[in-house]
PASE-599953 format. One record per atom (N, C-alpha, C): residue in three letters; x, y negated, z. Coordinates in steps of 0.05 Angstrom, whole numbers, m for minus. Layout:
% residues N
+------+--------+--------+--------+
: code :     xx :     yy :     zz :
+------+--------+--------+--------+
:  ALA :      X :      Y :      Z :
...
+------+--------+--------+--------+
***
This chain:
% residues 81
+------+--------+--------+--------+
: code :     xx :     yy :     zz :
+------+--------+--------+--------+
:  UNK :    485 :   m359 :   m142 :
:  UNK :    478 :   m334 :   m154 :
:  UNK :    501 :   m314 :   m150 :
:  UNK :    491 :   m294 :   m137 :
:  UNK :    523 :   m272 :   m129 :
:  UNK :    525 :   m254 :   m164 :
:  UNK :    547 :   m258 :   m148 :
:  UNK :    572 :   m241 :   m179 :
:  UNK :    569 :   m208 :   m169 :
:  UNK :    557 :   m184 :   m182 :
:  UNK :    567 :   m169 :   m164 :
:  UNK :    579 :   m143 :   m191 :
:  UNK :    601 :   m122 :   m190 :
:  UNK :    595 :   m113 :   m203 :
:  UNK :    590 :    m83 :   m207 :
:  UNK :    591 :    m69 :   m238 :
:  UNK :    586 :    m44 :   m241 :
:  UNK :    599 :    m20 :   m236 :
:  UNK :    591 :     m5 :   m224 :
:  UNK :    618 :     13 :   m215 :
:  UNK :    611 :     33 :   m235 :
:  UNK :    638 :     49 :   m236 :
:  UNK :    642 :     69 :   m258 :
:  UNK :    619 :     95 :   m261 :
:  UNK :    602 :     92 :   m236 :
:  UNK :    574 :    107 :   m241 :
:  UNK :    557 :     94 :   m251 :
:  UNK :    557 :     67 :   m262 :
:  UNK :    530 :     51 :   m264 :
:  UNK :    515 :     41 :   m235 :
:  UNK :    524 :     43 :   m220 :
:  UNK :    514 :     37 :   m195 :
:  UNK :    517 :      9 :   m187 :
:  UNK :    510 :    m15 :   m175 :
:  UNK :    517 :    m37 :   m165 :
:  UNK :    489 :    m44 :   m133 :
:  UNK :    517 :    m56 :   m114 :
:  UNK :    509 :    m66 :    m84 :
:  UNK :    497 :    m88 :   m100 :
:  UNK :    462 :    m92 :    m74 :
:  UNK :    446 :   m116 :    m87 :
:  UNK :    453 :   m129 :    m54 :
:  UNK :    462 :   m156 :    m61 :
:  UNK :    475 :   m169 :    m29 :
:  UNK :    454 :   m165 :    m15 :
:  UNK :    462 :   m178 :      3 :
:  UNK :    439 :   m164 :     31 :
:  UNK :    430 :   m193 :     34 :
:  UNK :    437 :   m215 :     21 :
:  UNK :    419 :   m235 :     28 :
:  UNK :    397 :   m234 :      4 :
:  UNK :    397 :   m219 :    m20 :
:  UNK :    374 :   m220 :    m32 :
:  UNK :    358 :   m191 :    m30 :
:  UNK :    368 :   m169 :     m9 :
:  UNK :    360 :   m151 :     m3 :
:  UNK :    339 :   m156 :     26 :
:  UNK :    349 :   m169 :     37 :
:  UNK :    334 :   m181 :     59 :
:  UNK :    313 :   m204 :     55 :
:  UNK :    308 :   m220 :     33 :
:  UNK :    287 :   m235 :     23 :
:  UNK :    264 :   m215 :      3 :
:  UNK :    272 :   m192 :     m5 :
:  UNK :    252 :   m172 :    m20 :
:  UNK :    247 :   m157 :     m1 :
:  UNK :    257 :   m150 :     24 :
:  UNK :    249 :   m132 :     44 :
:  UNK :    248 :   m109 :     38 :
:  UNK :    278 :   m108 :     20 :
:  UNK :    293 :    m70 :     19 :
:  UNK :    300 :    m64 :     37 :
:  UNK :    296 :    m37 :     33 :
:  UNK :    310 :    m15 :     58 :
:  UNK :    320 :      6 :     54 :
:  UNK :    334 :     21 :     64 :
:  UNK :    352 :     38 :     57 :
:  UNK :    327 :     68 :     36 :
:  UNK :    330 :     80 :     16 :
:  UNK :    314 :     97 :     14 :
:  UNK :    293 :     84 :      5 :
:  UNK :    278 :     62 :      5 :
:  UNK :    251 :     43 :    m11 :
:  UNK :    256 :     50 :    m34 :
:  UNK :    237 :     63 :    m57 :
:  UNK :    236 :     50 :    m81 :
:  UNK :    236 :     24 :    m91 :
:  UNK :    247 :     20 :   m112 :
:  UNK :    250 :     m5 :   m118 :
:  UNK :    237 :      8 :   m148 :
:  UNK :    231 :    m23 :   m172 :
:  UNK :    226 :    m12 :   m196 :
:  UNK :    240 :    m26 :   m216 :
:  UNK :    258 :    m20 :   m230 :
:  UNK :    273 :    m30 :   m250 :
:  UNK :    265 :    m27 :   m274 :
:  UNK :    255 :    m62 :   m276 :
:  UNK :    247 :    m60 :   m307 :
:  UNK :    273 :    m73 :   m330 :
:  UNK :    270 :    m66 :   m354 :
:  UNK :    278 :    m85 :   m372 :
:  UNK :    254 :   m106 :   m386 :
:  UNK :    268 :   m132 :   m389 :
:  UNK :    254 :   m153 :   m392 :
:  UNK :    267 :   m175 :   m415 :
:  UNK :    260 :   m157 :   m445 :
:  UNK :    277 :   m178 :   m464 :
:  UNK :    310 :   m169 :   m459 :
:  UNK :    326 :   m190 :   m452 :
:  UNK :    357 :   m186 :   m460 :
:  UNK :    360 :   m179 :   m422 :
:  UNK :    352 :   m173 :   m396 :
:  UNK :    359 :   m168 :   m367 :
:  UNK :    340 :   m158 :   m360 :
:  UNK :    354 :   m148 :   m332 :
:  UNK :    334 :   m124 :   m320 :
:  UNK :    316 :   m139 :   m301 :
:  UNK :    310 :   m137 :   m287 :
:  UNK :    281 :   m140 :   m266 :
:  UNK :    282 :   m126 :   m244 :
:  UNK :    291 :   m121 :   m207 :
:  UNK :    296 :   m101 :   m189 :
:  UNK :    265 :   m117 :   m175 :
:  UNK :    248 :    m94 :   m162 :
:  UNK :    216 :   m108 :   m153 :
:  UNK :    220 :    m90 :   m133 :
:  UNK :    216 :    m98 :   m102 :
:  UNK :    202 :    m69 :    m91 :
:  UNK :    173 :    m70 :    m97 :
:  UNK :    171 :    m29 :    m93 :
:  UNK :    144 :    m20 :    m95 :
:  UNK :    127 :    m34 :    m79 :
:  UNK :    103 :    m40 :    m85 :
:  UNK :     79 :    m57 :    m65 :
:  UNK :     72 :    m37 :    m50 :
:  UNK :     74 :    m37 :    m27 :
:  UNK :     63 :    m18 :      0 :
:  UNK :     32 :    m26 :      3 :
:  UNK :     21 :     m7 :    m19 :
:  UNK :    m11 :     m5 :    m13 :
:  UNK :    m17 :     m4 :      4 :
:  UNK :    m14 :     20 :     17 :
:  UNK :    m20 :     17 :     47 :
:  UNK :    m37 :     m3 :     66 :
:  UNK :     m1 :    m14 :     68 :
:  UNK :     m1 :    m51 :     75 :
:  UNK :    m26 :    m66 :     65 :
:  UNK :    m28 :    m59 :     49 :
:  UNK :    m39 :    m85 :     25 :
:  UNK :    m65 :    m78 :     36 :
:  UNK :    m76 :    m46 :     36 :
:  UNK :   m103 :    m49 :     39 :
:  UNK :   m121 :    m53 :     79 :
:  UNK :    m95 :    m43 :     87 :
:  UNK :   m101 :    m41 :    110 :
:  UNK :   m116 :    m63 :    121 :
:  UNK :   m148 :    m62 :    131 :
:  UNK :   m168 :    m71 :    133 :
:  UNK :   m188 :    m86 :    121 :
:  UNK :   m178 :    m83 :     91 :
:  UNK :   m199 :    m85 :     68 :
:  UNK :   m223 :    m82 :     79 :
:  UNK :   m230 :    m55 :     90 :
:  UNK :   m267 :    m44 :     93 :
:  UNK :   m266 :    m49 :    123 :
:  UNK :   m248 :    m70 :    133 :
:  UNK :   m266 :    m67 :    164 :
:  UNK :   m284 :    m86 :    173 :
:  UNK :   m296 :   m101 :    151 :
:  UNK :   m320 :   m113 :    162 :
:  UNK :   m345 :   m100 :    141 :
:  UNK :   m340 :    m82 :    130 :
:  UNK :   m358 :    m70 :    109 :
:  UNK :   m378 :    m54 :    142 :
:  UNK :   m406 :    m39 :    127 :
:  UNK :   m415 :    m26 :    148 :
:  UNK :   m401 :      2 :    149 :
:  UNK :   m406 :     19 :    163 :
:  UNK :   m404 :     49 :    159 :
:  UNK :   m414 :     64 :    151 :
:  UNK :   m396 :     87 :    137 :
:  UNK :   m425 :    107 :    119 :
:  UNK :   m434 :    122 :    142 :
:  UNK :   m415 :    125 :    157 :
:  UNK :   m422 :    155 :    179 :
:  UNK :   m430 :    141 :    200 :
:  UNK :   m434 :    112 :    206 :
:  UNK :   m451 :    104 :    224 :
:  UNK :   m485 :     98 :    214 :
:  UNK :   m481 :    103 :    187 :
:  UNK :   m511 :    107 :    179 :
:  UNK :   m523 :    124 :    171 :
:  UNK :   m498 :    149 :    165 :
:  UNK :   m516 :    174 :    165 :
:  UNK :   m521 :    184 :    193 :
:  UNK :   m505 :    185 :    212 :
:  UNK :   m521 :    193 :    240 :
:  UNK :   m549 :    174 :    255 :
:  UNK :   m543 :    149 :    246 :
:  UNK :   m574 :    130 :    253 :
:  UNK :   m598 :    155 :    234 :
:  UNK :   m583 :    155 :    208 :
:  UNK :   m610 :    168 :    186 :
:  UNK :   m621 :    191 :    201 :
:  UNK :   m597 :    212 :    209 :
:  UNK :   m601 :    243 :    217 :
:  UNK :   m629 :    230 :    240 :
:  UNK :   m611 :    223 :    265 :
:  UNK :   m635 :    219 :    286 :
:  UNK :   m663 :    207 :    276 :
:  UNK :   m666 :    199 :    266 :
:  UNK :   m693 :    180 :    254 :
:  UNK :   m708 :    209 :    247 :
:  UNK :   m693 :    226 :    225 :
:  UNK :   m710 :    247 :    220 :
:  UNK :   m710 :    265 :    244 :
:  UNK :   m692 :    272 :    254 :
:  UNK :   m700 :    292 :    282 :
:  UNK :   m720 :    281 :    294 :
:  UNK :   m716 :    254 :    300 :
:  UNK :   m740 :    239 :    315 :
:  UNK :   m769 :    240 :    307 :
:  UNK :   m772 :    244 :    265 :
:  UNK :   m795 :    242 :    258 :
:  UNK :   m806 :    273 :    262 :
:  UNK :   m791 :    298 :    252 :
:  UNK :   m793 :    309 :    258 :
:  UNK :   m799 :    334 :    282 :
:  UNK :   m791 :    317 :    306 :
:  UNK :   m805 :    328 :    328 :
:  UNK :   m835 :    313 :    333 :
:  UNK :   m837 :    290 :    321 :
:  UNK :   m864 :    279 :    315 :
:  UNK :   m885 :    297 :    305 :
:  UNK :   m878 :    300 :    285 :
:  UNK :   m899 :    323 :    266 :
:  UNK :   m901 :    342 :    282 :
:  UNK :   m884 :    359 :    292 :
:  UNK :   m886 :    382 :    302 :
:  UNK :   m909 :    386 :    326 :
:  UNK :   m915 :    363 :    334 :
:  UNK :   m929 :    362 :    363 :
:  UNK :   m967 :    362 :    350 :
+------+--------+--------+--------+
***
């Protein structure tokens, strides 16, 4: 467990071997909780990430509103004749 300490701003380096297992980066939020008697450093969850391809086996809305549209143009030039 690294020793590290407080500098006269309150500031402290988090080593780079437990900065490189959380997959910090320069500028990332991080979130600092308190937890009872110690703190807690988490990075933010990159939603993003997380959701990126959730809905890609879902269907499409806009591939079924343009099937819908044509169906009515199609019924519609029906009637008309």
């Amino acid at each position: 467990m690294p020793l590290v300490r407080l500098s006269s701003k309150g500031q402290i380096v988090i080593p780079k071997s437990i900065r490189d297992k959380l997959g910090l980066k320069p500028q990332k939020p991080v979130i600092l909780e308190l937890v009872k008697d110690h703190a807690e450093i988490r990075p933010v969850p990159d939603v993003i990430r997380e959701l990126k391809g959730a809905l890609k086996h879902r269907p499409s809305a806009a591939k079924a509103l343009i099937k819908e549209h044509r169906q009515e143009v199609e019924q519609d030039g029906k009637l008309s004749v």
